[in-house]
N, C-alpha and C positions, 0 to 999 in steps of 0.2 A: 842381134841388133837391138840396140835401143829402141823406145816408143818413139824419139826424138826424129830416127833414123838418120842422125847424123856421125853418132857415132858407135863404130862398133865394138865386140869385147876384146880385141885384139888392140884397140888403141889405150884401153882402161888396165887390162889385166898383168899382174904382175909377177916374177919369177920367181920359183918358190924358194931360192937363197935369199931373197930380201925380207922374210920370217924370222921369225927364231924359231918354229918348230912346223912340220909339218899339217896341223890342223889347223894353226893362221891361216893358211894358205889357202886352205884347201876352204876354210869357213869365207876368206875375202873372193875366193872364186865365186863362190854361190852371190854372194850380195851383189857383183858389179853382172851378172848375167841378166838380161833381159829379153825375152822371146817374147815376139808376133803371133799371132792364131793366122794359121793359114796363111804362113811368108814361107821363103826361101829361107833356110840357116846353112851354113858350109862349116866344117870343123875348121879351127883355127881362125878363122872371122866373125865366129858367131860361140864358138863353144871349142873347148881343147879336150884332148884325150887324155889320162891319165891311167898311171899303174892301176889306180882304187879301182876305173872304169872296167876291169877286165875280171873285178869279181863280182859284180852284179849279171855281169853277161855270163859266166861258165855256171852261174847256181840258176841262171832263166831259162840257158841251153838245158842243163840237166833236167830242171823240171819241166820244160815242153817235150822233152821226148816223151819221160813219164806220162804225163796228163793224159797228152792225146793218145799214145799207146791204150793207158787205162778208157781216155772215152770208146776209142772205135772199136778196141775189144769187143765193151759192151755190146755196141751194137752188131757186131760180126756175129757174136751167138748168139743174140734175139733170131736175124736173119739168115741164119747158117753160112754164113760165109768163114772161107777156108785161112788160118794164119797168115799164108801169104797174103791175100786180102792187108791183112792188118798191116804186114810190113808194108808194103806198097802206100798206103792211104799217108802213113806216117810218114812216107819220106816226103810225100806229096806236101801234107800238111805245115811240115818243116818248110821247105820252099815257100808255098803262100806265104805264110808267115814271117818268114826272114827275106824274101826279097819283095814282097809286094807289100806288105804293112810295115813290119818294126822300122826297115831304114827309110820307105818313102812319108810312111806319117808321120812319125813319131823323132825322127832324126832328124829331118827335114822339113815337112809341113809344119808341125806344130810340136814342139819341145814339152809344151806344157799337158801333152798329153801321153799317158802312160802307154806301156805296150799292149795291146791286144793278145790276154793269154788264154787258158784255159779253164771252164767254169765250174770245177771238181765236182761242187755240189751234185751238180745233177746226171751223176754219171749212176749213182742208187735208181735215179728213176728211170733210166733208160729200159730197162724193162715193163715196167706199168704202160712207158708209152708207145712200144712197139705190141703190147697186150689190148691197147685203145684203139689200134690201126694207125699210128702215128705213120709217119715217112722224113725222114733226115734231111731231105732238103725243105719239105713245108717247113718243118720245125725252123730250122737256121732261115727260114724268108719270114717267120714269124717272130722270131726274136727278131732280127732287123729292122721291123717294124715295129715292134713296139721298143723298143729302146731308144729308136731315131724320135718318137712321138715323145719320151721322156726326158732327152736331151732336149731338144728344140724347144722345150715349153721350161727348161731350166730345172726340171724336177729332183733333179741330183743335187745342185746346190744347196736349194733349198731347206730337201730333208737332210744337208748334212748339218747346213746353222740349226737347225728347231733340233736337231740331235746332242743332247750336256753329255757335259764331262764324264759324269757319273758314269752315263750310258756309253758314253766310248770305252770307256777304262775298264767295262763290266765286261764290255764287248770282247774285246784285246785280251782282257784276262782269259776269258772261255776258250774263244779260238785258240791261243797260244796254250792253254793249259792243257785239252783236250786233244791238241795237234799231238804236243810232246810225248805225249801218254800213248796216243794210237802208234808213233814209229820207233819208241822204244819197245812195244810190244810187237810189232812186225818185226824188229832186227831181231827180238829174242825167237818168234815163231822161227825164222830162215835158219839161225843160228841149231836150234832144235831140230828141226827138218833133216839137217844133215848129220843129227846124233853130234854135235859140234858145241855145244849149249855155251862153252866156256869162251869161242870167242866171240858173240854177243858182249859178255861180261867185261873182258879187256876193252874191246872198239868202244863203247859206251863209255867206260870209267877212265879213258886215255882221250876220250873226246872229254868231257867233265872238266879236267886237271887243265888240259890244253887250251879250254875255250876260257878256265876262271884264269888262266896268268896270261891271255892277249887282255880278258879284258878288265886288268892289275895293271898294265902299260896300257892299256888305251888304244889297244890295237884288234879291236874285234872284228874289224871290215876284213883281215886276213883269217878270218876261223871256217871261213867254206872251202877255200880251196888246201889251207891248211889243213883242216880236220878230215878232210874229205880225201887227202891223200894219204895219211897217215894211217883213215879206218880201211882203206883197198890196201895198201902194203900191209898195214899189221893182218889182216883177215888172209891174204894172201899167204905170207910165209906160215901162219899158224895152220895151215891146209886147207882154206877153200877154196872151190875150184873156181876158176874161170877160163872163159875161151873166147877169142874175138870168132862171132857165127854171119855179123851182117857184111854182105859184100858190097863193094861198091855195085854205085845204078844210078838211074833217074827211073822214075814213075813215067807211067800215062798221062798226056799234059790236057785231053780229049775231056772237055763234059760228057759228052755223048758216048764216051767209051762210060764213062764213072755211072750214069744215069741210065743204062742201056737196059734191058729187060733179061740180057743174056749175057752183060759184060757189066763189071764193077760189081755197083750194086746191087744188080740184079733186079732191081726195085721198076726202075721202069720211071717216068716222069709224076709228076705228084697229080692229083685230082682234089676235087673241091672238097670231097668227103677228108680227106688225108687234112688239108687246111685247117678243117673246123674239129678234129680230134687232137691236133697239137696245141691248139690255140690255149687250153689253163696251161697248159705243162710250159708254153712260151711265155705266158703273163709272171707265171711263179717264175721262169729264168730269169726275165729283166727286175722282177721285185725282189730277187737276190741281188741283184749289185749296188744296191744301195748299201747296207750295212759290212760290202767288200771293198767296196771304193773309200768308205768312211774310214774304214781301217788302214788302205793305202796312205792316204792323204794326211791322216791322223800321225802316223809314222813319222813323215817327211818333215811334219809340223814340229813335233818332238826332238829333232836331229839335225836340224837345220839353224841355221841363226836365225833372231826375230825377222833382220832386215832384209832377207832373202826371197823378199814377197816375188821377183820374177821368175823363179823356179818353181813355184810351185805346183803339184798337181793339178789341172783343171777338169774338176770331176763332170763336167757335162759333155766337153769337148773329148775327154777320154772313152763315155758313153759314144758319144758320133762316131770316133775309131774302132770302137767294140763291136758299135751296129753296122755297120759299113763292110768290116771284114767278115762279121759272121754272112753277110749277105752275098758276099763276094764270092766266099770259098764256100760256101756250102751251091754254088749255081756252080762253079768249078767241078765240085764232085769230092771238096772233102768234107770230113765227118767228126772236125772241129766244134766245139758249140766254145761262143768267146765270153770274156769278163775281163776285168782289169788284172794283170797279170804280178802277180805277188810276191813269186819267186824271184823276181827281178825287182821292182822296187824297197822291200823291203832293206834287201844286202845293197843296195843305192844308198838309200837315206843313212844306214848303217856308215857306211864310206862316205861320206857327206858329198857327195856327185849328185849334179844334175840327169837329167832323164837322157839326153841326144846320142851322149859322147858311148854309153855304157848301147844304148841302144843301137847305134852303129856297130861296134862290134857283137852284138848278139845274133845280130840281122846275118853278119857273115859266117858268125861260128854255129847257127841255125842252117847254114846253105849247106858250110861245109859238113857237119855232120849228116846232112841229107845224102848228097852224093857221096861221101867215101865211105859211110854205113856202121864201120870199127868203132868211130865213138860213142853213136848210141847204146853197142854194146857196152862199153864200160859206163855209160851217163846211166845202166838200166840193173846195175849190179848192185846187189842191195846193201851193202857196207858203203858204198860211194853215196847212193841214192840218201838213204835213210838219214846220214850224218849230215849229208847237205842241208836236207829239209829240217833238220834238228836246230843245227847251229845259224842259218844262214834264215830261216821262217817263225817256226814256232815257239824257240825261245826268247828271240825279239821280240817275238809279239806281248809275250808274258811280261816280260820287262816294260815293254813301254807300259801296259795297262797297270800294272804296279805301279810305275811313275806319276798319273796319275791322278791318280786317287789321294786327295792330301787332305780332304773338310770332310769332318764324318758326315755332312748331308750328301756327298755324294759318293761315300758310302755304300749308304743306301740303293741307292740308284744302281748302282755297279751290285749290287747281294742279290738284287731282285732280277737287275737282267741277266746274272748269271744265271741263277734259279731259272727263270723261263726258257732258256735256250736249252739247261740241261732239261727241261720239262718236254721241248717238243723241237725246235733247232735253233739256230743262231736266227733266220730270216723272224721267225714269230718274237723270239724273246727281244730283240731290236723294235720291233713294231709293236709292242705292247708296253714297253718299258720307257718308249719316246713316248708314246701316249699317256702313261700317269705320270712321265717326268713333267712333260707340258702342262699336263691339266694342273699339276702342283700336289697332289696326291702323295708324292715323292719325291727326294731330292732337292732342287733350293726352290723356297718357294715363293722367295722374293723377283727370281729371274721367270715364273709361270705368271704371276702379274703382270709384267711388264706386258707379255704377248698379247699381240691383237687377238679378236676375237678368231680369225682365220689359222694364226700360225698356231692359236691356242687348242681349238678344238675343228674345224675342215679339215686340212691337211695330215694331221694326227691321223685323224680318223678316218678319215679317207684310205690312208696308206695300212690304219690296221686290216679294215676292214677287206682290202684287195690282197694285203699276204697272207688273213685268217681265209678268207672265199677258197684262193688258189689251193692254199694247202689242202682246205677241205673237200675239194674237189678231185686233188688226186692223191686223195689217201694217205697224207703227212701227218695227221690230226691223230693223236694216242686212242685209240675205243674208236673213232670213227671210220667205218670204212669209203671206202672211193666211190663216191658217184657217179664213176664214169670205169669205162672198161671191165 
């Protein structure tokens, strides 16, 4: 609906014969779209569905299964708990996520806010913090809390304006370059593994070929489900194995089963002591989404028309959905930790789609992989997996931060936050690299005078000084060890 509320996208929007090409279309769709925070939207009165819509949803599907597989894992062998365990949690996890956030927030409540995915990062430190006496649910009721305290004070916004060009594009460069590099080396590990080495070599160089001539036609929004079928059949006839192993089910739907002493988690309910050992490891999760969100948003910006100002991301209100669901499902009993979810907006902005329509259908193809169990296996197959997150995440990413970067003073800015994130990670090299961009140190230094004295040095500082604390507290810091645990 419009702000006007009088009229909706169904009375403006027009048929995509009355184009001349498909990205008319699809670029006039985005400008005449308008969402409310916290209204009612219906598809086809507020937002349409579209073919594009159902490849942002099968590359979010695939990487939620992944994620949270990879989070609960983790915590399954901290706490000994048995694979089963794991499957069960993930189909849980799926549910929460596909019928109570992706389609009620984000389809519905608020468009402008991204889906609620998975917070990869910190799935390395899931041991430190089960090493500190951590517990799974303090942890998810303590990110809830501090992220809700972040959004409601606007703090997301904020650091994304005082965040330049430079620093995004340095950003987007690391991430994406670093991305690409880790799952081309995993699809050659797998490939290796099974004494197989040569079809790593075709899947990778037949995704290459496949992904430069969609995007020679301008047709890159089809390279995940293209690429991604093309590396399971090629890996398949060339002899890798696969086998559909998950059956259909539904989970335990009980807190009290998940939090039980002698059932789920075996964990028992949380105490005050459990609270105050998750609390840096929750500080450092929400002081991750800042430079994850900036990337999200960054994207959309990039791939969208100028005048599409009502679609787009609302990084605080997306924060509210992030904190909200982690709070929700972790008192549920699952063993999700959330962030703004990237697998799915990026192949969005890609396909020039809004957040609802793609987010509707992810909410159902999230349910339905839960209960019929068979797709997971194929979403968790590593020729499927790996090319997904190749084509459809990390080389976007590279792309856009190359786009970019056009004035050699920001440059600059983008050399040196690469530099610091390969120094110690993406959260410190973001927060250091905003701080001498602002202070004028680096980058344009005409745009570090303009700033108040607050946006110039507080807020900077502030923010390094809570992502350099956290890190140094639980042992992220190169030569420093962990002050805790």
């Amino acid at each position: 609906m419009s702000d006007t509320g009088k009229t909706f996208y169904r009375d403006v929007r027009k048929k995509p014969h009355e184009f001349e090409n498909r990205e008319d279309f699809l670029n006039h769709d985005l400008t005449v779209m308008s969402f409310r925070r916290w209204g009612i939207h219906l598809p086809s009165r507020d937002y349409s569905i579209e073919i594009e819509d159902w490849v942002p949803a099968l590359a979010a599907t695939i990487g939620k299964v992944v994620m949270v597989t990879a989070m609960v894992s983790a915590f399954a062998v901290q706490f000994g708990l048995s694979p089963e365990f794991v499957a069960e949690n993930v189909r849980y996890e799926l549910l929460i996520a596909g019928a109570l956030f992706v389609i009620l927030f984000s389809a519905i409540l608020n468009p402008n806010a991204n889906l609620a995915g998975t917070h990869g990062p910190m799935i390395p430190l899931i041991p430190l913090i089960a090493a500190a006496g951590g517990h799974p649910l303090a942890l998810g009721l303590m990110v809830c809390a501090f992220g809700l305290i972040l959004a409601l004070t606007k703090g997301g916004s904020k650091l994304m304006t005082l965040t330049g060009v430079g620093v995004r594009g340095g950003l987007l460069i690391y991430l994406g370059a670093v991305g690409l590099i880790g799952q081309i080396n995993k699809t050659e590990a797998w490939a290796a593994s099974t004494d197989q080495g040569y079809i790593s070599f075709v899947v990778i160089g037949l995704t290459v070929m496949v992904y430069a001539y969609l995007a020679k036609i301008n047709k890159r929004w089809l390279a995940i489900p293209l690429c991604s079928a093309l590396a399971g059949i090629v890996a398949y006839v060339m002899g890798a194995e696969f086998a559909f192993t998950t059956k259909p089910g539904l989970p335990n739907f009980s807190p009290f089963y998940w939090w039980g002493e002698n059932t789920g988690w075996q964990l028992g309910w949380p105490t005050l002591e459990h609270f105050i050992a998750v609390t840096p490891f929750a500080l450092l999760a929400v002081a991750m989404w800042s430079p994850d969100y900036l990337g999200h948003r960054v994207f959309q910006e990039l791939n969208y028309p100028k005048e599409a100002k009502g679609v787009l991301m609302d990084v605080d209100d997306t924060m509210v959905g992030a904190s909200v669901r982690q709070g929700v499902g972790s008192l549920l009993g699952g063993g999700n930790l959330a962030s703004s979810w990237g697998t799915y907006m990026i192949p969005a902005a890609i396909a020039k789609r809004p957040i609802p329509g793609g987010a509707l259908l992810t909410g159902l193809m999230c349910i339905a992989a839960a209960v019929i169990g068979y797709p997971m296996d194929l979403a968790m197959w590593e020729p499927v997996l790996r090319v997904a997150l190749i084509v459809g995440v990390f080389l976007p990413l590279l792309e856009a931060g190359m786009q970019m970067i056009h004035k050699h003073k920001d440059s600059l800015s983008a050399g040196i936050c690469i530099f610091a994130c390969a120094f110690v990670n993406p959260v410190f090299g973001w927060a250091i690299t905003m701080l001498l961009d602002n202070l004028g140190l680096i980058g344009d230094h005409e745009r570090a005078n303009e700033l108040s004295s607050k946006d110039k040095y507080l807020i900077p500082g502030i923010a390094f000084i809570i992502c350099a604390g956290s890190l140094a507290v639980v042992g992220q810091l190169p030569g420093i060890p962990a002050l805790i645990g």
